[in-house]
N, C-alpha and C positions, 0 to 999 in steps of 0.2 A: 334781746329783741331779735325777732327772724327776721331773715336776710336772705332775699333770692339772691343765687348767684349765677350770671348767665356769659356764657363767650362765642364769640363767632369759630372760635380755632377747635372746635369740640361739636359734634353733629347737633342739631336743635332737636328738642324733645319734640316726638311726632304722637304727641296725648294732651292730657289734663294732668302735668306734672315740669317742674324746674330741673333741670341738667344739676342744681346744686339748690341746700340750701344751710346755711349756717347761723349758728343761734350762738354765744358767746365764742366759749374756745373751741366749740364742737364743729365739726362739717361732716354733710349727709350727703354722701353723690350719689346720684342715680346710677341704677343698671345701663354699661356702655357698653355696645356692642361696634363691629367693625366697620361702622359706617365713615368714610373718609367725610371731611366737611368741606371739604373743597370741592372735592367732586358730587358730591352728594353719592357717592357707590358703595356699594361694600368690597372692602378687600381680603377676599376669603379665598384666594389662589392654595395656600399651605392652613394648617392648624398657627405654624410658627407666623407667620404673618396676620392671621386674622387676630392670634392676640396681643402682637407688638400694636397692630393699630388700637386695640380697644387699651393697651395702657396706653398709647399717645391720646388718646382721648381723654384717660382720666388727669392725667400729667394737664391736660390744658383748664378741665375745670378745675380742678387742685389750685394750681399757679393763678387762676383768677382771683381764687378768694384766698392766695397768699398763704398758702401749706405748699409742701413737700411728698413726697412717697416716704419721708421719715418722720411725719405726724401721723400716719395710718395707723389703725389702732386696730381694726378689722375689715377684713373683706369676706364677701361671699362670689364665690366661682360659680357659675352655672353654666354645665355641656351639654351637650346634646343626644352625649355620649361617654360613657366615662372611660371606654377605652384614649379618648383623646388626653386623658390626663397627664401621663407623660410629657409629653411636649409642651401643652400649656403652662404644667409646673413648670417645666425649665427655663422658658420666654419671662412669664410672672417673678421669677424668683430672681432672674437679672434684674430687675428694677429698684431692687432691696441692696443695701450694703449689710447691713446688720438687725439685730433687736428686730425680727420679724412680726409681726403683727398676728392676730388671731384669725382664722380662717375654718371654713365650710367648705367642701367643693360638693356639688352636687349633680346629679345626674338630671334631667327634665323631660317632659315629652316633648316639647317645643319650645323655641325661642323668636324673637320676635324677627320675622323680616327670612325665618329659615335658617339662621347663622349659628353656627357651632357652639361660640363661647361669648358670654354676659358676664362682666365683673361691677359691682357693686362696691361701695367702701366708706365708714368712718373713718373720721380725722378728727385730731384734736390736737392744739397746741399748749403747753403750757404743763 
């Protein structure tokens, strides 16, 4: 059965789409990008801070619907720019202990709101 999954600790979807939605052992997060949800800002001072905020974003809808960063089964990275890859990988790849996950990173013409980096992600437990 699908199951929206929604948190205040994670920016609120600004569309026609759920922050999460989870159907048995799987979870679908949306594209997070550096929106704080406290402040409702983006935090895009550095490349390395705009994507520690979008993992703490995904970290909060993850943890709602009770996954990890070590149920992630794939992600997809989207820049703005691919020279920013460097550093993004390295922020990204701290969130990981082991058993990496599948991955895309991709270059775009735009992102939403103007912000460098959009990460996306499958979960699955079990």
């Amino acid at each position: 059965m699908k199951k929206v999954i929604k948190t205040s600790k994670a920016p609120a979807p600004i569309g026609p789409y759920n922050q999460a939605i989870s159907m048995g052992n799987l979870l679908f997060v949306s594209g997070q990008v550096a929106l704080n949800p406290d402040t409702n800002e983006l935090v895009i001072s550095s490349t390395e801070e705009e994507t520690h905020q979008v993992m703490k974003n995904l970290e909060a809808v993850l943890k709602e619907a009770g996954f990890l960063f070590e149920d992630i089964v794939k992600t997809t990275i989207f820049l703005s720019d691919m020279s920013l890859f460097p550093q993004v990988n390295e922020v990204y790849g701290s969130y990981f202990k082991s058993d990496y996950p599948a991955r895309e990173t991709v270059a775009v013409a735009g992102l939403p709101r103007n912000v460098n980096v959009e990460i996306s992600v499958i979960a699955m437990k079990g």
